[in-house]
C-alpha positions in Angstrom: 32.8 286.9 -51.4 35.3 284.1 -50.0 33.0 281.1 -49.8 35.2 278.8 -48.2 36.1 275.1 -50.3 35.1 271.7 -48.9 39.2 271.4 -48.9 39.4 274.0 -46.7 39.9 272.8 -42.4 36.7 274.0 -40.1 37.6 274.7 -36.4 35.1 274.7 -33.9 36.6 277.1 -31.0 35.1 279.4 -28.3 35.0 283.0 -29.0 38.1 285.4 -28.7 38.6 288.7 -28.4 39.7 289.4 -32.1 36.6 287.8 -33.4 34.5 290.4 -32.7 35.1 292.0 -36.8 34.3 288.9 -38.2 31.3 288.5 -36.0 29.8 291.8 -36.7 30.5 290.9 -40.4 29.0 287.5 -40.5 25.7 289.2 -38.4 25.3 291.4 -41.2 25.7 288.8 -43.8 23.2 286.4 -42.4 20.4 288.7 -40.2 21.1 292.3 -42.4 20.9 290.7 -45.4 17.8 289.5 -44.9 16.1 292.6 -43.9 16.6 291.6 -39.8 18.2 293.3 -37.2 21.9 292.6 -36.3 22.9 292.3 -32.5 24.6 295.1 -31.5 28.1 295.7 -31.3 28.1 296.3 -27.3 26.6 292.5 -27.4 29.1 290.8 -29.6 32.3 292.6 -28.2 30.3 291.5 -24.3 30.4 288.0 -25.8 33.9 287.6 -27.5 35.4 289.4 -24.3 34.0 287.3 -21.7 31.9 284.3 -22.7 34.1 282.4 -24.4 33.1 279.0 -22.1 29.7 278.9 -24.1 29.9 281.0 -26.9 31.3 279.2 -30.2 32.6 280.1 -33.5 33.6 278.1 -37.0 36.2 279.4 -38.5 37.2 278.2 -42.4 39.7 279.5 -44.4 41.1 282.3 -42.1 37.0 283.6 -42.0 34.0 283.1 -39.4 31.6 280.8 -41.0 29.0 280.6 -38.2 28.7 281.2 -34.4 26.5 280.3 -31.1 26.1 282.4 -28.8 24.9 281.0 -25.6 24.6 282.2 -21.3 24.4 280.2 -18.2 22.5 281.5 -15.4 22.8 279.1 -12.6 21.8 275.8 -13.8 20.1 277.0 -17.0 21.4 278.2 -20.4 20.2 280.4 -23.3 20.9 279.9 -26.3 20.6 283.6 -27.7 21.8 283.2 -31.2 23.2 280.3 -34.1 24.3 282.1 -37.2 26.0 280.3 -40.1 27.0 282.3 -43.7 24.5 281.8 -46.2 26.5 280.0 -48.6 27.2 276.8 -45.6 23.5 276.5 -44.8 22.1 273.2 -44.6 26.1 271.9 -43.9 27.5 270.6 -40.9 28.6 273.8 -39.4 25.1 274.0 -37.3 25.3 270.8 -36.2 29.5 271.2 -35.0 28.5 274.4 -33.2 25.6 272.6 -31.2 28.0 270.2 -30.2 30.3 272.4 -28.9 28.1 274.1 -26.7 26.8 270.7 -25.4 29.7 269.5 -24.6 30.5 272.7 -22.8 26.7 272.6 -21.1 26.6 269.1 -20.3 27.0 268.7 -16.2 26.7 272.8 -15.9 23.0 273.1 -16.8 19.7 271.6 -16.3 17.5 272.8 -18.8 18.4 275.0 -22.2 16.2 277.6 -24.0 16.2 278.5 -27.5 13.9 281.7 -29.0 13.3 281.2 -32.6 11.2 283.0 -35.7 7.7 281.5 -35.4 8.4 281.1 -39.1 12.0 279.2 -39.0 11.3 276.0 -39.7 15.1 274.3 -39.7 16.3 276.0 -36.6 13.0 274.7 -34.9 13.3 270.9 -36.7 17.0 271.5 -35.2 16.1 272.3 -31.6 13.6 269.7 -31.8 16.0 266.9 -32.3 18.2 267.7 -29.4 15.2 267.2 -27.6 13.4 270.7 -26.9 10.2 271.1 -26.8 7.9 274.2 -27.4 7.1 276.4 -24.3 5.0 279.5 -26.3 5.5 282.4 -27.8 6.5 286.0 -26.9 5.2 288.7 -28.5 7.5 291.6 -29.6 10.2 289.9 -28.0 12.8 292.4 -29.9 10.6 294.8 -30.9 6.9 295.7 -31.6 5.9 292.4 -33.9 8.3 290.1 -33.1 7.0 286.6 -32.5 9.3 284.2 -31.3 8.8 281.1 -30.6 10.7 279.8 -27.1 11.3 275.8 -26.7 13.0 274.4 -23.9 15.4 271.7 -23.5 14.8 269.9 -20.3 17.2 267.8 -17.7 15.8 264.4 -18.7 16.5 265.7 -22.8 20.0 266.5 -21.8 20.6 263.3 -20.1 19.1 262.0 -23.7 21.1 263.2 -25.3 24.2 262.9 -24.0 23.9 259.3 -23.8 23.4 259.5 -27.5 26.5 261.9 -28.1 28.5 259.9 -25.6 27.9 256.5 -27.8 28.6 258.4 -31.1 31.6 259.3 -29.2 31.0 262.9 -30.4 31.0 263.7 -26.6 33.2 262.5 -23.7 31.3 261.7 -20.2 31.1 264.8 -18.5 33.0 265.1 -14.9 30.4 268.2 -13.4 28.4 266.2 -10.7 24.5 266.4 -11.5 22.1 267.3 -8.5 20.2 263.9 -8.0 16.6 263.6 -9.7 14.2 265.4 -7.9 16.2 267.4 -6.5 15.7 271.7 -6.4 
């Protein structure tokens, strides 16, 4: 396996067309090798063809690392999928992806949900400090037996956190006018 070295440069860049190998191989790396699904191959090419605005992927040493995957329907956003190889868990390469796609969100989207494993602690702990909160659970969300559990970032979280981002200066103000409080 090519595990990459802390030497070698991370990018953060939204999908392409030619990442769709790289994806399916990282999907079964991560999910297959655990005993999960993997999306299917109709998703990821639908994603690296023509998502590329909210759909993110680290790249070290020449190889796919990790990768969000992530739709906007009108003012909302769904965060379908954060992958990142086995051997970079617990790095930064979550935490770069997530701020990619909130940059990208931030001034398109009012409110951002996440489905997670009832089970997954650290992508929950994650969700919860960009400020989601838990909404439920779905049953067999992906099949019969699938729990997952669905949190919800809301427009006040975003605002949150962008002000937080924005003073880090991990974030630049975004230029998208909001809708006013209140307003539908």
């Amino acid at each position: 396996m090519n595990v990459p070295t802390p030497t070698q440069e991370r990018r953060i860049r939204p999908l392409q067309e030619d990442d769709f190998a790289e994806l399916m191989r990282l999907e079964e790396e991560v999910f297959g090798a655990a005993g999960e699904g993997v999306l299917g191959a109709y998703y990821v090419r639908l994603c690296c063809e023509f998502f590329p605005e909210t759909c993110f992927v680290a790249v070290e040493g020449g190889r796919a690392v990790g990768y969000v995957l992530c739709f906007v329907k009108e003012r909302e956003a769904y965060c379908t999928t954060l992958a990142v190889a086995p051997a970079l868990q617990g790095s930064r390469v979550a935490f770069q992806l997530l701020r990619a796609l909130i940059a990208a969100l931030l001034g398109r989207v009012e409110a951002c949900w996440f489905t997670v494993k009832e089970d997954n602690l650290a992508a929950r702990a994650l969700h919860a400090a960009l400020g989601a909160r838990d909404v439920g659970l779905r049953e067999d969300f992906y099949g019969p037996g699938d729990r997952r559990m669905v949190s919800r970032i809301d427009r006040r979280a975003f605002e949150r956190l962008e002000a937080r981002l924005q003073r880090l200066g991990l974030v630049e103000r975004a230029t998208a006018a909001r809708p006013a409080a209140g307003a539908a």
